[in-house]
C-alpha positions in Angstrom: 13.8 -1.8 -3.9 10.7 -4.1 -3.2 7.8 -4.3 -4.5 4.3 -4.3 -3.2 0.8 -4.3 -4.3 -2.6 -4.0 -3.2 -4.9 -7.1 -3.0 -7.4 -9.2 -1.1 -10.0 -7.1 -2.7 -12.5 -10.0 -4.3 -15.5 -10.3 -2.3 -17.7 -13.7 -2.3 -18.5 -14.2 -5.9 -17.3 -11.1 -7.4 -13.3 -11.5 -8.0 -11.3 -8.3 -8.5 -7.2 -7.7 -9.5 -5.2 -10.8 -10.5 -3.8 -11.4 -7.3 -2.6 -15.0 -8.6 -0.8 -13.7 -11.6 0.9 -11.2 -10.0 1.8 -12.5 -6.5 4.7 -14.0 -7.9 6.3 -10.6 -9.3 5.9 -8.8 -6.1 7.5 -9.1 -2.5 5.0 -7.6 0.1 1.2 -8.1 -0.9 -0.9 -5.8 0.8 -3.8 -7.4 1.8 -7.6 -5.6 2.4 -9.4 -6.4 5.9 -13.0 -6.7 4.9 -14.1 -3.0 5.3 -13.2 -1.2 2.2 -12.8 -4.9 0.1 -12.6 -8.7 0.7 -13.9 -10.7 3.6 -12.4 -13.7 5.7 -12.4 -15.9 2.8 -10.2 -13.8 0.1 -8.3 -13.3 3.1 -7.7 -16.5 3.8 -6.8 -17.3 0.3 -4.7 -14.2 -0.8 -2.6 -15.1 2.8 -2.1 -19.0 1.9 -0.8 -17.3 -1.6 1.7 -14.8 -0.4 3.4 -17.9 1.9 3.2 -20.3 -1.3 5.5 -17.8 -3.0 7.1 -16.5 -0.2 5.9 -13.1 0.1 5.4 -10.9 3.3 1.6 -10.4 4.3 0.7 -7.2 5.7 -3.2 -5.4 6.7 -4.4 -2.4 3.9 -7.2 -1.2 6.5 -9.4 2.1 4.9 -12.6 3.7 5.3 -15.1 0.8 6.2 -17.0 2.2 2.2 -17.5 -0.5 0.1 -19.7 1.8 -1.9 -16.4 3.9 -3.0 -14.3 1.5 -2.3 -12.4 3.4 0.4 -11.7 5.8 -2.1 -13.6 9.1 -0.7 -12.7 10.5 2.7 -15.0 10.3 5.6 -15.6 12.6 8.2 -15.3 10.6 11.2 -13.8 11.1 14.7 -10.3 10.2 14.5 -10.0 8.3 17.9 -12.9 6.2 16.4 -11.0 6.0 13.1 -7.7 4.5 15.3 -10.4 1.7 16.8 -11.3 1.2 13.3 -8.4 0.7 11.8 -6.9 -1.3 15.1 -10.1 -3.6 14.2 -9.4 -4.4 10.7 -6.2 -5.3 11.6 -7.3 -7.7 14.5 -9.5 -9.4 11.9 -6.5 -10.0 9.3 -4.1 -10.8 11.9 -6.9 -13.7 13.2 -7.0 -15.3 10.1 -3.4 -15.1 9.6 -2.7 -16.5 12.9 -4.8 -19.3 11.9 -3.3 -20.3 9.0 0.2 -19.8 10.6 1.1 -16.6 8.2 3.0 -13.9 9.9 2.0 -10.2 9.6 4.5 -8.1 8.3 3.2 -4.3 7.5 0.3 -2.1 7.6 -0.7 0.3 5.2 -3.5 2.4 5.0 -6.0 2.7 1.5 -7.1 4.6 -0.3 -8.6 7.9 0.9 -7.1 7.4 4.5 -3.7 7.0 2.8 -3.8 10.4 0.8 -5.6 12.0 4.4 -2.9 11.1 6.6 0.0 12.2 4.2 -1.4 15.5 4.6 -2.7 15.0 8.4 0.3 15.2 10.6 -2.7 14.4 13.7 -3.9 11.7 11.6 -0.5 10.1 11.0 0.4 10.3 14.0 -2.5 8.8 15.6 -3.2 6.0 13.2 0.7 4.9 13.9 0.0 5.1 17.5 -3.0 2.8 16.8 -1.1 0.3 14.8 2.0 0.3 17.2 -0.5 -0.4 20.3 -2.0 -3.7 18.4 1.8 -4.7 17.6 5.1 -2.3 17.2 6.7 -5.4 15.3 4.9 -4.6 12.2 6.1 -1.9 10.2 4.4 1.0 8.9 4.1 2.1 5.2 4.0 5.7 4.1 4.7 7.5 1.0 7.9 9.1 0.6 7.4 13.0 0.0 9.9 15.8 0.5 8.5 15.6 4.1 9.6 12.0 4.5 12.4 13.1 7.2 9.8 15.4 9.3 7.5 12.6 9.1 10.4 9.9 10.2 10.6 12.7 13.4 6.9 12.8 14.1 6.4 9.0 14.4 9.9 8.4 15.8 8.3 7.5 19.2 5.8 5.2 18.2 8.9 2.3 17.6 7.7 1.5 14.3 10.2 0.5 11.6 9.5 2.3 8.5 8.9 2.0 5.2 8.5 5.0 2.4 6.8 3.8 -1.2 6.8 5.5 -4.3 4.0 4.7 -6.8 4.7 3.3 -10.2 1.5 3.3 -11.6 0.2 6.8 -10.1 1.8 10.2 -11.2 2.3 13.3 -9.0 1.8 16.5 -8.3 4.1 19.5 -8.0 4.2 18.8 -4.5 5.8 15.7 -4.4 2.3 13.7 -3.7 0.0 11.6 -5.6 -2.3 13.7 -8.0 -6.2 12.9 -7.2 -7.7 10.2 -9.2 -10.1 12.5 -10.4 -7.7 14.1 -12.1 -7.6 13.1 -15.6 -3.8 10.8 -16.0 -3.2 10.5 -12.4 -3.6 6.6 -13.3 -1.6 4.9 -15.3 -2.4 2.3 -17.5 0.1 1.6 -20.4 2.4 -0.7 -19.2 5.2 1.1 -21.3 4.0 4.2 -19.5 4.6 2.5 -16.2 8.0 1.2 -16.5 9.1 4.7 -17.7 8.5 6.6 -14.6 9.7 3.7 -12.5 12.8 4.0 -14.4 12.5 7.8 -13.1 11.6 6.6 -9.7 14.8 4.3 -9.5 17.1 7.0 -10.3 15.5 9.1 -7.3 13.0 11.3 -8.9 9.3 11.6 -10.6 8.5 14.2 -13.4 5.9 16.5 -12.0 4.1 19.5 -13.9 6.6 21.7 -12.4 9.5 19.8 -13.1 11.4 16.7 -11.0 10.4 16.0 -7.5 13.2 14.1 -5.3 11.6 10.8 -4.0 13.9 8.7 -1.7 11.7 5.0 -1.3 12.4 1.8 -0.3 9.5 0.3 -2.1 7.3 0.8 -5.2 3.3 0.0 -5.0 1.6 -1.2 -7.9 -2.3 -1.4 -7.4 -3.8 -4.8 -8.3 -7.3 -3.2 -9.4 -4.9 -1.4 -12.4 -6.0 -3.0 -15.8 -2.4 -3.1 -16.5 -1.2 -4.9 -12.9 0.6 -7.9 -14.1 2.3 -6.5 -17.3 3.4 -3.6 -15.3 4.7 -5.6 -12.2 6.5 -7.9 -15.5 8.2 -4.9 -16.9 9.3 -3.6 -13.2 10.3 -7.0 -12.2 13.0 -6.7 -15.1 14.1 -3.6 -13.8 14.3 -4.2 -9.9 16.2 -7.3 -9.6 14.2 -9.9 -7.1 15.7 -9.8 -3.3 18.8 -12.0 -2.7 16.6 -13.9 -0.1 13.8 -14.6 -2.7 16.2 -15.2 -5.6 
């Protein structure tokens, strides 16, 4: 099981998550593209961190919405969502190229995230887009009870990928993440955290209606959780470190 996390999110002056702390706990780092968070750069510096500790780099494109942070869905044309998305991506994959950092992964924030995992269209279309800029980078979605229809639907597009359960988010009876505006669907107690990961290892998540099945190959702590590094410490102890990054 690998770990990722969300980060790149500072933004000149104004610092946000503890990406220094944590990128040595975690083994992707997902790193924002300027529109929702960051700017060239905290890109620059979150990339030179993940290769000084040997993690894999990979674009967290959204909703260009600073304001709300990515975090409320806009209604926008989806071919000029792809072009959006395929632009953030050019932007972090520019910089990395620069500093000599491969790109690994994409995954989508935020609101764009939870709209595609209930968009077949949009998931379709926005792997299409990412596939077209490069089909060597793989493509991170979260693992639902749909996770083999979903594997079918994008099986064309050549992308390797790569299902993620949440440890620091809980779910709904339908096997996806509950809204954030829904009181508890963030958690913050690090005790909390490595509870339901324990859950999450054995192949399941408590849900209001009972266990949901969750088959993922990685988990997804997000580096703007108070909690971040405590929770990536206690999952660390439970998810033994890759053999190639022992």
């Amino acid at each position: 099981m690998l770990l990722n996390c969300d980060m790149g999110e500072s933004y000149g002056p104004w610092e946000k998550g503890a990406d220094a702390a944590v990128m040595p706990l975690i083994d992707w780092a997902n790193i924002a593209c300027g529109a929702h968070a960051g700017d060239p750069d905290t890109m620059a510096r979150t990339l030179a961190l993940a290769a000084r500790h040997g993690v894999k780099a990979g674009a967290h494109p959204g909703y260009p919405d600073r304001r709300n942070f990515g975090r409320l869905r806009l209604d926008w044309p989806t071919d000029s969502l792809v072009l959006e998305i395929q632009a953030q991506i050019g932007a972090l994959q520019a910089v990395a190229t620069a500093l000599g950092v491969p790109l690994n992964h994409v995954k989508p924030h935020g609101a764009l995230y939870l709209a595609m995992m209930t968009d077949d269209r949009l998931l379709q279309r926005l792997a299409e887009g990412v596939a077209a800029v490069d089909d060597s980078l793989v493509f991170v979605l979260q693992a639902t009870p749909d996770r083999d229809r979903h594997a079918r639907l994008l099986k064309h597009t050549g992308l390797k990928l790569v299902f993620e359960a949440f440890a620091d988010r809980a779910y709904g009876e339908d096997g996806r993440l509950r809204p954030r505006s829904v009181e508890g669907a963030v958690l913050t107690d690090a005790d909390e955290v490595a509870a339901h990961v324990a859950g999450l290892l054995q192949g399941f998540v408590e849900t209001p209606a009972g266990p949901v099945t969750v088959a993922a190959e990685t988990l997804c702590v997000h580096g703007d959780n108070p909690s971040a590094f405590e929770s990536l410490r206690r999952i660390r102890e439970l998810v033994p470190r890759p053999a190639d990054r022992a």
